[in-house]
C-alpha angles and dihedrals in degrees: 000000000000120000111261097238122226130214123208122202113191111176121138095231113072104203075068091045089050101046100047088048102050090046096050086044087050081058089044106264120154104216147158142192151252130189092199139016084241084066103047103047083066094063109028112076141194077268111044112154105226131019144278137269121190154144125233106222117058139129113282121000101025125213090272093058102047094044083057091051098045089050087048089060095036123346096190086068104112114232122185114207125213110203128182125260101279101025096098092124082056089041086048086051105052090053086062088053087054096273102164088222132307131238121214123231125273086029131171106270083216091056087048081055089052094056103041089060095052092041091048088037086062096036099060091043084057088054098042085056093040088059092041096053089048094042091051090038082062110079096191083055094048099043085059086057086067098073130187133067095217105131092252091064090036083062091040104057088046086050082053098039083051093040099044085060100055125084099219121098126273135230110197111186138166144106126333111271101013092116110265092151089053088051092047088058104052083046085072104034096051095047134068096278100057092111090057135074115306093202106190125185122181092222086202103059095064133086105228095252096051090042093056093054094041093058096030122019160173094200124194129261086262103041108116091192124084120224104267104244085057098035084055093041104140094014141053129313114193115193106189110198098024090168085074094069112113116232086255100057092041085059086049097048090043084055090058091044089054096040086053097059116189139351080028100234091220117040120226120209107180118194126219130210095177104087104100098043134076095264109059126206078261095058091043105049124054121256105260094042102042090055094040086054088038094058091105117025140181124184113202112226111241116239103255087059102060096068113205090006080085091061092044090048089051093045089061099037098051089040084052089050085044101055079036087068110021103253137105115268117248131269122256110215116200083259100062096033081060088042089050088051095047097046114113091223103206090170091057112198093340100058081046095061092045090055097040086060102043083046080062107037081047097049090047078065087053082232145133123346150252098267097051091056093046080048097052085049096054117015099184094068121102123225096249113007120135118216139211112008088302109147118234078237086069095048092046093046094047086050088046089057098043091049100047087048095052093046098056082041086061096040090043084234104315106154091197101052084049094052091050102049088042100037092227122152109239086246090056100048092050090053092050091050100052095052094055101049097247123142132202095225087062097077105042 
């Protein structure tokens, strides 16, 4: 849900204070005033969550000031200066100090508008980053994003938890969409580098011109972005699609990892898409390159492998799309639990989550099922067919527990509310829970 974003307006007159406040309130702005830049500064942070407003010249600290100040804490908040008719040259220079843009009095409310929107546009994209980077720096954080408890994930967080802790580079394949990104991530945020740049380039999205000079150099006088094997020096540096390196840059990329020696100063994790094709990573990359990148390696586990993880997976995603647009997620019937279990998922997670969220937006229209969306995704399924040797014991089991979690999700752990809905006796639904590993703390 995107961060409701503030506005403060410091200006020593009030009738200014007022006005601009009651006009930025009439657009929907939530804002709120200061009569001095003393007073601001105590209650706007490195974090505030919104942009500034201000005049230059006031009693006490004046706007120059202040705008040094604010930089000083947190140079990517957006402040907005108001300068007086004539005091260009001051508005001009209060852009060089990292003034977001100036209006001149007496200036246009609906420019003021303008401006608010792009200033508060830019601020809450600054903020969003800011969470992400702290939220994939924290290993704990990014280990719950691996969800699921099916043997195959089980292997694969403690693959994650050794690995993290190594210094060699890592080669992560699998299929497309089972999360190697993701894994990537918690690598680096579960080893002794999680505290230092996490550097990542889609090799694939580069010409090979532009993605030599991404990862390499030499970059131009005005270029602000490092190359990335200098940008990620000390840290982590993640290549997705490796296999689209040419034979010159993986030469070129074989020469860094030489020049690095061991321990390699920056880690390399390359990513592989080729594992389900003819041509393997192996096949694409030179020798040298490919087992000096492959001297670590983690294969993700595709979708249709990890069992009920797949029903526990659906269940958060479509409570997350739910709570996304305001209606109640949709209700899994034995049927389609089965029908989930049986999809060939050649999407992987991400075909999942496509389909989580369409089984909301298509339950809010109180429309359509489950099953027909699994069918229009793959239309040679059939409704209720079982697949490979799995027992129907396997398929009930795996519903039972999905019900019974949702349930105590929906009831925040009452017992009792989850007796009644699912006419268990309390004996029973102890013994279920227990077998299936859930506990009622979990859901308070």
């Amino acid at each position: 849900m995107a961060q409701s974003m503030k506005i403060a307006i410091v200006d020593d007159e009030q009738d200014m204070r007022q006005s601009i406040s009651q006009w930025l309130a009439l657009s929907g702005y939530d804002t709120e005033t200061f009569p001095s830049a003393e007073d601001a500064l105590k209650a706007l942070g490195a974090e505030y969550p919104g942009i500034v407003i201000s005049d230059i010249k006031m009693p006490g600290m004046d706007g120059m000031q202040f705008l040094k100040k604010l930089m000083g804490a947190d140079s990517s908040l957006p402040v907005i200066m108001i300068t007086g008719h004539g005091d260009v040259p001051m508005a001009v220079e209060a852009m060089r100090v990292g003034a977001f843009d100036f209006l001149e009095k007496p200036f246009n409310p609906d420019r003021m508008t303008q401006l608010a929107k792009k200033a508060t546009n830019a601020r809450r994209l600054t903020l969003d980053a800011r969470a992400l980077r702290r939220e994939l720096s924290d290993g704990d954080q990014i280990m719950n994003k691996l969800i699921g408890a099916s043997p195959v994930m089980a292997r694969l967080k403690e693959d994650i938890l050794d690995l993290g802790q190594a210094d060699g580079h890592v080669l992560i394949d699998g299929e497309t969409g089972t999360g190697k990104t993701l894994v990537a991530h918690a690598l680096h945020a579960v080893g002794s580098r999680a505290g230092k740049k996490f550097v990542l380039v889609s090799c694939g999205a580069f010409e090979e011109e532009a993605l030599a000079k991404r990862l390499f150099g030499p970059m131009n006088p005005e270029d602000t972005q490092l190359p990335a094997v200098e940008e990620a020096r000390g840290g982590t540096l993640v290549l997705e699609d490796i296999e689209s390196l040419s034979d010159a840059l993986q030469a070129k990329l074989l020469n860094v990892i030489n020049e690095q020696g061991t321990p390699a100063e920056t880690r390399i994790v390359a990513i592989s898409n080729m594992q389900e094709q003819d041509r393997t990573c192996e096949d694409a990359l030179r020798s040298d390159l490919f087992y000096r990148l492959a001297a670590l390696r983690i294969t993700v586990p595709p979708l249709r492998q990890r069992g009920e993880d797949i029903l526990t997976l659906f269940t958060r995603l479509s409570e997350q799309f739910s709570e996304e647009y305001g209606c109640d997620a949709p209700k899994v019937s034995a049927q389609e639990a089965a029908q989930l279990l049986q999809a060939p998922w050649p999407g992987n997670v991400r075909q999942l989550i496509n389909l989580a969220e369409r089984a909301v937006l298509q339950s809010r229209r109180s429309e359509g099922t489950i099953a027909s969306l699994l069918m229009s995704d793959h239309e040679e399924m059939q409704p209720v067919v079982t697949t490979e040797g799995k027992p129907l014991k396997e398929y009930v089991e795996a519903f039972e527990r999905m019900l019974i979690d949702n349930t105590m999700r929906r009831h925040r752990g009452s017992i009792a509310g989850v007796m009644e809905e699912l006419c268990l006796p309390r004996r029973t639904l102890n013994e279920k829970m227990a077998k299936y590993g859930l506990q009622r703390a979990d859901y308070l």
